[in-house]
mmCIF entry with sequence, helices, sheets and N, C-alpha, C, O atoms, coordinates in Angstrom:
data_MODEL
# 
_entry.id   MODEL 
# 
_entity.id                         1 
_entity.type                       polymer 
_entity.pdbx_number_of_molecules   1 
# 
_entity_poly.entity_id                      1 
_entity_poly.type                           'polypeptide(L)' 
_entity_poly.nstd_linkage                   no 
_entity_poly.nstd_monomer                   no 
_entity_poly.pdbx_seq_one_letter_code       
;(UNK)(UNK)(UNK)(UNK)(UNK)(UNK)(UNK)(UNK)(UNK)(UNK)(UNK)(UNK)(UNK)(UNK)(UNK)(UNK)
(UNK)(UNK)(UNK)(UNK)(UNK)(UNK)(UNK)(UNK)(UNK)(UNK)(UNK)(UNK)(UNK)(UNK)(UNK)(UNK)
(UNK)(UNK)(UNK)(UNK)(UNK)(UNK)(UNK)(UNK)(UNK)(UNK)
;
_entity_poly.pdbx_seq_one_letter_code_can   XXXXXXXXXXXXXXXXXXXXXXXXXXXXXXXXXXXXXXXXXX 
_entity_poly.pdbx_strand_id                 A 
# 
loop_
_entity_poly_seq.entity_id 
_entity_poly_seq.num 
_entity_poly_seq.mon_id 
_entity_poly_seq.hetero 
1 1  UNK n 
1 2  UNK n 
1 3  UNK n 
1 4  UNK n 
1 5  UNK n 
1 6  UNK n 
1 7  UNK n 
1 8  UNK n 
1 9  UNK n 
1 10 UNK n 
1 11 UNK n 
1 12 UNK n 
1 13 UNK n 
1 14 UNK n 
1 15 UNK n 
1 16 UNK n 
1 17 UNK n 
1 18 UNK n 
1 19 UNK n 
1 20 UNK n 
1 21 UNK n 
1 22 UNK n 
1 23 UNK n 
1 24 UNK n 
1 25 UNK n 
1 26 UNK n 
1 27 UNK n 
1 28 UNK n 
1 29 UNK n 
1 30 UNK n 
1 31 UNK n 
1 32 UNK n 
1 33 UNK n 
1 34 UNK n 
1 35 UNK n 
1 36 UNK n 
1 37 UNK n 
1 38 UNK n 
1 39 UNK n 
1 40 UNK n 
1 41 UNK n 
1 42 UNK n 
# 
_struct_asym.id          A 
_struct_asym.entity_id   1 
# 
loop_
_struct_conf.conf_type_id 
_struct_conf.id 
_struct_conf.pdbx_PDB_helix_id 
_struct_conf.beg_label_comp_id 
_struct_conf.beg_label_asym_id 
_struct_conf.beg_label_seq_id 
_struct_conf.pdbx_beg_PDB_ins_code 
_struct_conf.end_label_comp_id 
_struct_conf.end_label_asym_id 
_struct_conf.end_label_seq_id 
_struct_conf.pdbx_end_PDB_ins_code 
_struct_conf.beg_auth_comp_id 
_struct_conf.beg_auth_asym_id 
_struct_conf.beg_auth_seq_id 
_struct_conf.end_auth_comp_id 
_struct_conf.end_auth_asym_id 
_struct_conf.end_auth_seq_id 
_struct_conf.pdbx_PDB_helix_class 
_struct_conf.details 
_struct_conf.pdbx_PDB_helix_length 
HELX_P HELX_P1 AA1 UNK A 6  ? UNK A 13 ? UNK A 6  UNK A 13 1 ? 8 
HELX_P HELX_P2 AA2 UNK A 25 ? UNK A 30 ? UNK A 25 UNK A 30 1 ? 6 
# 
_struct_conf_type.id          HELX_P 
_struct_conf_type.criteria    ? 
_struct_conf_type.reference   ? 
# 
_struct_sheet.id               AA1 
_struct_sheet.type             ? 
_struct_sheet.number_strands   2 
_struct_sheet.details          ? 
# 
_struct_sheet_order.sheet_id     AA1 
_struct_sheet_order.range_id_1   1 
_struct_sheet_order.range_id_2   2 
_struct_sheet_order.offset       ? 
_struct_sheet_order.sense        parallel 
# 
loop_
_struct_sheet_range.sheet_id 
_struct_sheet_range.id 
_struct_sheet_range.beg_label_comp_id 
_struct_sheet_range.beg_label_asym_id 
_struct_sheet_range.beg_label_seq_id 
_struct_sheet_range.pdbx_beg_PDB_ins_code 
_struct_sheet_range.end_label_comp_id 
_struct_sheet_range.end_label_asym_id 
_struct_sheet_range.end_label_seq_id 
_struct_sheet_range.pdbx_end_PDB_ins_code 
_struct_sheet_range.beg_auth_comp_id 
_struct_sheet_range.beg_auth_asym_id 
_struct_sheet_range.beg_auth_seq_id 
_struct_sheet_range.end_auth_comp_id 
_struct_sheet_range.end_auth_asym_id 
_struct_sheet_range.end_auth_seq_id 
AA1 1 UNK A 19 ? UNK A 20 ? UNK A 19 UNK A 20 
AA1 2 UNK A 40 ? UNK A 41 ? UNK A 40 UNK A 41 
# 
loop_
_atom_site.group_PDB 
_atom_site.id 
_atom_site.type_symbol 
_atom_site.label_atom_id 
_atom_site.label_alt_id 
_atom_site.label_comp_id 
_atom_site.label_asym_id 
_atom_site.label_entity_id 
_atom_site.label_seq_id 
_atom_site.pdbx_PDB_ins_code 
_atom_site.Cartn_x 
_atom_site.Cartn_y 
_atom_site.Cartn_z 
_atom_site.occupancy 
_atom_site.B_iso_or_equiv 
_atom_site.pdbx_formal_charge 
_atom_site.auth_seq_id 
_atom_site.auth_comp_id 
_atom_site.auth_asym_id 
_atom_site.auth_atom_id 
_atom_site.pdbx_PDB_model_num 
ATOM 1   N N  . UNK A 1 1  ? 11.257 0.858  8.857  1.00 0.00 ? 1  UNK A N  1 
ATOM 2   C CA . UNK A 1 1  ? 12.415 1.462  9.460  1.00 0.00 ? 1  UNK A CA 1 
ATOM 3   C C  . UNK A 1 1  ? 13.069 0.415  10.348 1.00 0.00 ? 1  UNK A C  1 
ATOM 4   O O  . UNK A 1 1  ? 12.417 -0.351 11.058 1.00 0.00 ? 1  UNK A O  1 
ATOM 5   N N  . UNK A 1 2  ? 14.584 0.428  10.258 1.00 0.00 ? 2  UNK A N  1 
ATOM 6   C CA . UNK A 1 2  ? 15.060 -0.279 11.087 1.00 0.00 ? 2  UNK A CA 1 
ATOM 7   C C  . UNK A 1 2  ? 15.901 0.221  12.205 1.00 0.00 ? 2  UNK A C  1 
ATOM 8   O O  . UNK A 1 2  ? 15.939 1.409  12.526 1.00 0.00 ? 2  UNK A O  1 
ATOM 9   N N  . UNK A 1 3  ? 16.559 -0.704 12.775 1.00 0.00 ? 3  UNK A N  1 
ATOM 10  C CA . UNK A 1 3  ? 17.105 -0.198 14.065 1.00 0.00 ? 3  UNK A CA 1 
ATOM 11  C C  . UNK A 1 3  ? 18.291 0.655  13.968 1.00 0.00 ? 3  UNK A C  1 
ATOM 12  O O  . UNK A 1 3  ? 18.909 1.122  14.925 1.00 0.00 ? 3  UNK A O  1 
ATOM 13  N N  . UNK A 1 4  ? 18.613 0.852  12.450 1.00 0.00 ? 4  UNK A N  1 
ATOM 14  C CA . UNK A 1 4  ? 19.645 1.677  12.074 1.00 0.00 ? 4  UNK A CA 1 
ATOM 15  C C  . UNK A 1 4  ? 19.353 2.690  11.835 1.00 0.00 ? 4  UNK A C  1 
ATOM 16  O O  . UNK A 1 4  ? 20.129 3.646  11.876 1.00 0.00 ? 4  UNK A O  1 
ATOM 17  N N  . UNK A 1 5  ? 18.172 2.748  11.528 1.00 0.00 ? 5  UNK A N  1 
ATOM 18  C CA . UNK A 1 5  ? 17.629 3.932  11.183 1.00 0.00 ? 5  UNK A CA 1 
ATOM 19  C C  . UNK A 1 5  ? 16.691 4.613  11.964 1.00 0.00 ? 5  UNK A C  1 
ATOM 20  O O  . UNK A 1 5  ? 16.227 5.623  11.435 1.00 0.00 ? 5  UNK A O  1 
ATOM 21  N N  . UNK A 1 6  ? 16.304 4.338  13.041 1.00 0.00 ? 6  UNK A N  1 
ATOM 22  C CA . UNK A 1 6  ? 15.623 4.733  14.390 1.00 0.00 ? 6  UNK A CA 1 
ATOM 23  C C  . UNK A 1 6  ? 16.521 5.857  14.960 1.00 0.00 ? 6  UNK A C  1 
ATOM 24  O O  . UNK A 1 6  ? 16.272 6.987  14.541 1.00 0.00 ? 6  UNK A O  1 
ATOM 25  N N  . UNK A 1 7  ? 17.090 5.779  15.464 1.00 0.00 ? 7  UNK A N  1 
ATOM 26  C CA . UNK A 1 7  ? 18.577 6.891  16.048 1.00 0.00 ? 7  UNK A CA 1 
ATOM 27  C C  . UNK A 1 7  ? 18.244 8.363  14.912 1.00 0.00 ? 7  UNK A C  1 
ATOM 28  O O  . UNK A 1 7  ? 17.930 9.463  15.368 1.00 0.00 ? 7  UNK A O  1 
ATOM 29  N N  . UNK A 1 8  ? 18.337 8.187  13.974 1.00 0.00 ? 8  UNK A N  1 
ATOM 30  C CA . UNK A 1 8  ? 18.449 9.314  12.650 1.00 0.00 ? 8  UNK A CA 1 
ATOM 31  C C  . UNK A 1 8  ? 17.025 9.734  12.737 1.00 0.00 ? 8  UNK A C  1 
ATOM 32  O O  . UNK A 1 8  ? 16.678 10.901 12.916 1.00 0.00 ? 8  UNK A O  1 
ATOM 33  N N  . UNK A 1 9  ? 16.223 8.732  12.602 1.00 0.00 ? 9  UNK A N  1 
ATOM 34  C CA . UNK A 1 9  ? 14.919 9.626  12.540 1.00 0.00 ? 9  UNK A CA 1 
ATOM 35  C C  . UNK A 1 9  ? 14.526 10.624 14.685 1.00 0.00 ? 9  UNK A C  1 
ATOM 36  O O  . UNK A 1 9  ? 13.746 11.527 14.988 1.00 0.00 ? 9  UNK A O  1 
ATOM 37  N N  . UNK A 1 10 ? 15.286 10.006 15.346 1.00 0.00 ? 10 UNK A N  1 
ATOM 38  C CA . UNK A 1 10 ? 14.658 10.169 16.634 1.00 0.00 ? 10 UNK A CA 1 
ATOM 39  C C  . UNK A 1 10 ? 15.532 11.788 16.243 1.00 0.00 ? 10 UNK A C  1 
ATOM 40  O O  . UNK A 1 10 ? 14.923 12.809 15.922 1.00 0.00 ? 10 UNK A O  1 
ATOM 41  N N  . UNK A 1 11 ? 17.089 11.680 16.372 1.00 0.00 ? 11 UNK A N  1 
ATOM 42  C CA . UNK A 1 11 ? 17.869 13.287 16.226 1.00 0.00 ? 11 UNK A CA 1 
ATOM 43  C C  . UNK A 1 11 ? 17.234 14.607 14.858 1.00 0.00 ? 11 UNK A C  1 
ATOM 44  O O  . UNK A 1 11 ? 17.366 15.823 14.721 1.00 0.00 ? 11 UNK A O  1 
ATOM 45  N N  . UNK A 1 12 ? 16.573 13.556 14.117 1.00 0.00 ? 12 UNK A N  1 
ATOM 46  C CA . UNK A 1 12 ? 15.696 14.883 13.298 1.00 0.00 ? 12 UNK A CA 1 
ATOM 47  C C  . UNK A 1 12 ? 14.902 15.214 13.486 1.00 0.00 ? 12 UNK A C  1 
ATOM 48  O O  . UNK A 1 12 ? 14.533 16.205 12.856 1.00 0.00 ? 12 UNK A O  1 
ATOM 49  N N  . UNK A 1 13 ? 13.803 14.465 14.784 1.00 0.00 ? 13 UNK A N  1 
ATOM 50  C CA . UNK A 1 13 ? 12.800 15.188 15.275 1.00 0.00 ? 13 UNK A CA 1 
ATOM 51  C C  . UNK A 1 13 ? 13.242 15.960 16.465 1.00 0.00 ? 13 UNK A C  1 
ATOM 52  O O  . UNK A 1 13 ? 12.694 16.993 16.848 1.00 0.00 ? 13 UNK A O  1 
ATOM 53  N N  . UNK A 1 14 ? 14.185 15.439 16.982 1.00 0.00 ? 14 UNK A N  1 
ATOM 54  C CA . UNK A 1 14 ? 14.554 16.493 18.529 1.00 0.00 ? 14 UNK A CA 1 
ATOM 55  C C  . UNK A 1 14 ? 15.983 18.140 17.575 1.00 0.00 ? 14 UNK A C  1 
ATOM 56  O O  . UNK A 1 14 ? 16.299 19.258 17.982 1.00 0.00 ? 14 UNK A O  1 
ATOM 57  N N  . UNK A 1 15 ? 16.293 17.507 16.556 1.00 0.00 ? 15 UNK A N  1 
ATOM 58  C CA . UNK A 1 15 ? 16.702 18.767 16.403 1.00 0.00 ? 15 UNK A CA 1 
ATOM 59  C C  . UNK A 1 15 ? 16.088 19.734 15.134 1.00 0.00 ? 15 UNK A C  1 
ATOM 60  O O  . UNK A 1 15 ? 16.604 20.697 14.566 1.00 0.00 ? 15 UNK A O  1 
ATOM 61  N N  . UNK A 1 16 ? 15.055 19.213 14.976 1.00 0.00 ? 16 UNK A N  1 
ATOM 62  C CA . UNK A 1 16 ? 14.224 19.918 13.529 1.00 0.00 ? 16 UNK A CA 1 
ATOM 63  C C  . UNK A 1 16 ? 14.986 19.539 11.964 1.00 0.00 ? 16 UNK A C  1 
ATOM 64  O O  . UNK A 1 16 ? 14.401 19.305 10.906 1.00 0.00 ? 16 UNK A O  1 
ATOM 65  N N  . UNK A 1 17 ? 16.358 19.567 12.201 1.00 0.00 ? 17 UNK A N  1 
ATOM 66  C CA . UNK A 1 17 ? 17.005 19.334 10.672 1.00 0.00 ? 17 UNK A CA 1 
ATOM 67  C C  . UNK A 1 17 ? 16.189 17.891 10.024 1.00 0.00 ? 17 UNK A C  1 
ATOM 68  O O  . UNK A 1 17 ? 16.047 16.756 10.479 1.00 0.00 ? 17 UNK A O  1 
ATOM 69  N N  . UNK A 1 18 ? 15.658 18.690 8.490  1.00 0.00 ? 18 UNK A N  1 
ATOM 70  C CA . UNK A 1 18 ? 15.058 17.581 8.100  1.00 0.00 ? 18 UNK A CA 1 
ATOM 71  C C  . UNK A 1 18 ? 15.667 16.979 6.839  1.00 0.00 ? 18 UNK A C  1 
ATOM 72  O O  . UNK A 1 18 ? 15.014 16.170 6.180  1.00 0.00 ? 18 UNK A O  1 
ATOM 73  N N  . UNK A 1 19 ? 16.860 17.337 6.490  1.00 0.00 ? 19 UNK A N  1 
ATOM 74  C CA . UNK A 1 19 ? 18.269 16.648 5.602  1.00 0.00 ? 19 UNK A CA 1 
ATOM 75  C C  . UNK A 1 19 ? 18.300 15.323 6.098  1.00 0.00 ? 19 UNK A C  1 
ATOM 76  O O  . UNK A 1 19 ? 17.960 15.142 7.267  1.00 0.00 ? 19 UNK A O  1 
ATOM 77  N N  . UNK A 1 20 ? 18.589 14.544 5.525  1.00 0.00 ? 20 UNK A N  1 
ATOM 78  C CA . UNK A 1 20 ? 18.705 13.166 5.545  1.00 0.00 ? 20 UNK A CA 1 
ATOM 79  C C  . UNK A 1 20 ? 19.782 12.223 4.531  1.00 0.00 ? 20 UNK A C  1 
ATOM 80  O O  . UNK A 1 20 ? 19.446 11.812 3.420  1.00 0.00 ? 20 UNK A O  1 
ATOM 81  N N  . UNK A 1 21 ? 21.246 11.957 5.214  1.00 0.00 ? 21 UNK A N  1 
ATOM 82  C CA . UNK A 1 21 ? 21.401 11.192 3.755  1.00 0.00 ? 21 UNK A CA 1 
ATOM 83  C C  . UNK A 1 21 ? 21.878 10.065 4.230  1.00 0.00 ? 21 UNK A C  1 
ATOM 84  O O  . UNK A 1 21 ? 22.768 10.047 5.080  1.00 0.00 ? 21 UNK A O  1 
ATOM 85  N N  . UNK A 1 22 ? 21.194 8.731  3.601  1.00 0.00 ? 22 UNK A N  1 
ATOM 86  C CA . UNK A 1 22 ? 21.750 7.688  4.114  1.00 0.00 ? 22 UNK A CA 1 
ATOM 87  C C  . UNK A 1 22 ? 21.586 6.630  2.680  1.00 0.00 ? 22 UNK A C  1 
ATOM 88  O O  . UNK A 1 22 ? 21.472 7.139  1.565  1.00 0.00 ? 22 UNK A O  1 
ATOM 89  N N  . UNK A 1 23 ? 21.593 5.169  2.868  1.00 0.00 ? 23 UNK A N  1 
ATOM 90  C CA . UNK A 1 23 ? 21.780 4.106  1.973  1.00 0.00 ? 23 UNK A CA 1 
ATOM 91  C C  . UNK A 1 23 ? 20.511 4.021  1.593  1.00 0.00 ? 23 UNK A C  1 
ATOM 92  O O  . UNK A 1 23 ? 20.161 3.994  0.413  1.00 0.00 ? 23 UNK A O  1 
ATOM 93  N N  . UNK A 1 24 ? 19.870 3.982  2.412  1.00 0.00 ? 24 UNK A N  1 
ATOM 94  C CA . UNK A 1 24 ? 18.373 3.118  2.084  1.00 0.00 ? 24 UNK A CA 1 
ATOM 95  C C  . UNK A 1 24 ? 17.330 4.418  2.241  1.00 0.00 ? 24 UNK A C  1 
ATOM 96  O O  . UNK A 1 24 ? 16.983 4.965  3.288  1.00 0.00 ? 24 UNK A O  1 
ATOM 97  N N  . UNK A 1 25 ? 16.973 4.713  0.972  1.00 0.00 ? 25 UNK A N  1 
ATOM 98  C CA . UNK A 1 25 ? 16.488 5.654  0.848  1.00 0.00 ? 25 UNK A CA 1 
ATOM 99  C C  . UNK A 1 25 ? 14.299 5.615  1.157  1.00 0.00 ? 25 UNK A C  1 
ATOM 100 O O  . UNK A 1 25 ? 13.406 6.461  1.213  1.00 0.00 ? 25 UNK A O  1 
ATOM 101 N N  . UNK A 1 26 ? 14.381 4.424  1.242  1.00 0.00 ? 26 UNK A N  1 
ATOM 102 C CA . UNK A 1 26 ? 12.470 3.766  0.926  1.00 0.00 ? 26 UNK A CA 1 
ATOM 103 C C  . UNK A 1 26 ? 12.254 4.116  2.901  1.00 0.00 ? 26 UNK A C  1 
ATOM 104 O O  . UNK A 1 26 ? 11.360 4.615  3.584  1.00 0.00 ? 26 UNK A O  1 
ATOM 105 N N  . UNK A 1 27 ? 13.467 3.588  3.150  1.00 0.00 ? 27 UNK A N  1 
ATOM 106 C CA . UNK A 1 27 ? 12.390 4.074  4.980  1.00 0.00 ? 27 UNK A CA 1 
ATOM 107 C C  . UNK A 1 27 ? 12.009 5.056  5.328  1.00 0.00 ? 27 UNK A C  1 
ATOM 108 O O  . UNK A 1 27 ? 10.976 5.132  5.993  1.00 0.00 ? 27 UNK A O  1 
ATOM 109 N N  . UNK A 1 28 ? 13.087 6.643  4.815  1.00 0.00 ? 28 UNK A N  1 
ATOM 110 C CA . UNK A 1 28 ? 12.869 8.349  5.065  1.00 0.00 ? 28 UNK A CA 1 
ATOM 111 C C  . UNK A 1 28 ? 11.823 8.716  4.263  1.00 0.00 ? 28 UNK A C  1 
ATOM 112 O O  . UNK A 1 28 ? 11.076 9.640  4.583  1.00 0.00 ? 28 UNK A O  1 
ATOM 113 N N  . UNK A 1 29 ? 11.616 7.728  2.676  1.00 0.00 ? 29 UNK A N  1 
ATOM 114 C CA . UNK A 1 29 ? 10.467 8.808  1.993  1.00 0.00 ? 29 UNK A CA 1 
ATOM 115 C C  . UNK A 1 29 ? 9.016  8.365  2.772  1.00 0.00 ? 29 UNK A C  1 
ATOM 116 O O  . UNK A 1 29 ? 8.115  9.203  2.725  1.00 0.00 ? 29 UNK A O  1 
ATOM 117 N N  . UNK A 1 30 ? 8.863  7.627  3.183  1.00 0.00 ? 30 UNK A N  1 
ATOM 118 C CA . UNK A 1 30 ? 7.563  7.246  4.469  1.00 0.00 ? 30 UNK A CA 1 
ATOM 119 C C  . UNK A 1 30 ? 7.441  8.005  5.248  1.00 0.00 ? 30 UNK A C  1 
ATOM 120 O O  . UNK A 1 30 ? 6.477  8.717  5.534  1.00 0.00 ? 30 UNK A O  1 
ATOM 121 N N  . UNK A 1 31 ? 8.949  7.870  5.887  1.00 0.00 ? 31 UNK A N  1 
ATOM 122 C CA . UNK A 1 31 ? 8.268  9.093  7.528  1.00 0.00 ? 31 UNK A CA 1 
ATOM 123 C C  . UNK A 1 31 ? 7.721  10.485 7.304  1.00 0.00 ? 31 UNK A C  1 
ATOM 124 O O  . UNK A 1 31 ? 7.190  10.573 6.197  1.00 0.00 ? 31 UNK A O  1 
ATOM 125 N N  . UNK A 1 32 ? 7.694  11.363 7.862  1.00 0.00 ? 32 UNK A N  1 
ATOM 126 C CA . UNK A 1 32 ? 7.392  12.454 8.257  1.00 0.00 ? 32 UNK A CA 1 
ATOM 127 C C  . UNK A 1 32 ? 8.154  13.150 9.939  1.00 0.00 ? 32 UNK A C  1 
ATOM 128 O O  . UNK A 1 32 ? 8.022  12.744 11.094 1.00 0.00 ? 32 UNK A O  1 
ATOM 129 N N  . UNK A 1 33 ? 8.623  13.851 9.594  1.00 0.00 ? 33 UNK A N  1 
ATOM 130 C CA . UNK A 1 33 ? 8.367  14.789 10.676 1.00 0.00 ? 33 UNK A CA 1 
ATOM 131 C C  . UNK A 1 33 ? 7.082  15.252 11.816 1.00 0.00 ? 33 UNK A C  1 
ATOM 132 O O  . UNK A 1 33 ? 5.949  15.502 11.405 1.00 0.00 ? 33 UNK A O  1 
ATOM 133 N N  . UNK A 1 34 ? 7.484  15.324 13.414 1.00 0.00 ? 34 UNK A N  1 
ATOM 134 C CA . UNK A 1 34 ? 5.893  15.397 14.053 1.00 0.00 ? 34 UNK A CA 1 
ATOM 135 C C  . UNK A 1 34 ? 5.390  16.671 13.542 1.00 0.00 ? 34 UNK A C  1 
ATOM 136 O O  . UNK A 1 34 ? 4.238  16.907 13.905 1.00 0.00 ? 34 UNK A O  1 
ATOM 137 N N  . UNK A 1 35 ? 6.170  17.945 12.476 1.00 0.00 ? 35 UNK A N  1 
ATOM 138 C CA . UNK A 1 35 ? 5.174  18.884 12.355 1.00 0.00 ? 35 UNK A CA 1 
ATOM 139 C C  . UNK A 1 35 ? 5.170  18.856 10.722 1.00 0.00 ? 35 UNK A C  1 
ATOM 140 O O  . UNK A 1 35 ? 5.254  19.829 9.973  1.00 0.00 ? 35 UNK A O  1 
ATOM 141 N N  . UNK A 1 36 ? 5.043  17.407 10.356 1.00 0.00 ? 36 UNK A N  1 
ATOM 142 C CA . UNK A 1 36 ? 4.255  17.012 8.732  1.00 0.00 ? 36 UNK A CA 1 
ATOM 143 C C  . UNK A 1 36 ? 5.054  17.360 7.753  1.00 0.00 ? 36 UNK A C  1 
ATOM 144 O O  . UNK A 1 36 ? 4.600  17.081 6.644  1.00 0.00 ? 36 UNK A O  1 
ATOM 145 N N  . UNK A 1 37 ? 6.526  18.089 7.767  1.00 0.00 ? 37 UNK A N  1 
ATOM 146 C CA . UNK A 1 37 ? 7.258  17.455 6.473  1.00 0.00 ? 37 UNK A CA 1 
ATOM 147 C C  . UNK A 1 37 ? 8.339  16.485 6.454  1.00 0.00 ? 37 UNK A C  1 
ATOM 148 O O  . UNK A 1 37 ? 8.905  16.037 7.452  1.00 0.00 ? 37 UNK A O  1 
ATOM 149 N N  . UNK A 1 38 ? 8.541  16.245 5.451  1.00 0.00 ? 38 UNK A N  1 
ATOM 150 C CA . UNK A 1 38 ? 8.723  15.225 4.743  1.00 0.00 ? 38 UNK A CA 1 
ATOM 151 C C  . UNK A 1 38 ? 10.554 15.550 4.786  1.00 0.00 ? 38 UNK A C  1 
ATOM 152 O O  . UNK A 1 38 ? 10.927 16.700 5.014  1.00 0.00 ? 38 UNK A O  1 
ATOM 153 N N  . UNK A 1 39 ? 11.500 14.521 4.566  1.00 0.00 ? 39 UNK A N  1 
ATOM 154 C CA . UNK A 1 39 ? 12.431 14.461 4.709  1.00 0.00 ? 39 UNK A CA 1 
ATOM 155 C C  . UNK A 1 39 ? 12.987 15.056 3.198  1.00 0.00 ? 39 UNK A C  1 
ATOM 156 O O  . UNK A 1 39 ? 12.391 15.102 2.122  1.00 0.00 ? 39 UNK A O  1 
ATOM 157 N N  . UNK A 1 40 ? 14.410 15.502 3.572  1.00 0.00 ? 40 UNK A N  1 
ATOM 158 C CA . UNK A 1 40 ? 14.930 15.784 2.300  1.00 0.00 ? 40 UNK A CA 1 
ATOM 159 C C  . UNK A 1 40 ? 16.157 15.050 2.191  1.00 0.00 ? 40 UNK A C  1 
ATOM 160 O O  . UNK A 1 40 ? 17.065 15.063 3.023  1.00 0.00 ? 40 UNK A O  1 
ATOM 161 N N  . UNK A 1 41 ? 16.128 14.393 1.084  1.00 0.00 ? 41 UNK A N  1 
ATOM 162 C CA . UNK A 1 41 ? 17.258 13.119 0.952  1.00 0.00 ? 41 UNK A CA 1 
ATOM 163 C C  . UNK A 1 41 ? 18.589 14.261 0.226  1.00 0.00 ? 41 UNK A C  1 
ATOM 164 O O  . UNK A 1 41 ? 18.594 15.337 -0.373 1.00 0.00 ? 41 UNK A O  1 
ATOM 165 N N  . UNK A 1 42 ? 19.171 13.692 0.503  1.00 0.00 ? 42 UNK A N  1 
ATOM 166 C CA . UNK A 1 42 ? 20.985 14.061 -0.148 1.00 0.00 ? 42 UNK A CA 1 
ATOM 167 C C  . UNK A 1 42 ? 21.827 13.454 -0.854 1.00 0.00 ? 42 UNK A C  1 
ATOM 168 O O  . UNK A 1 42 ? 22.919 13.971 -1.093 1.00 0.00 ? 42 UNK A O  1 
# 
């Protein structure tokens, strides 16, 4: 994950939405959410 993508993952854990759509799709399918799912790309 990069520093572009830090910001996006920090607002989907403080607001639960776990939609995700961005360019680079390999950094979101890694993470997780702190309550264990998995992102949903768009």
């Amino acid at each position: 994950m990069d520093l572009a993508d830090a910001p996006l993952y920090w607002l989907a854990c403080e607001s639960g939405v776990a939609q995700i759509l961005a360019v680079d799709m390999r950094d979101f399918s890694r993470c997780r959410l702190p309550d264990g799912r998995a992102f949903e790309m768009l």
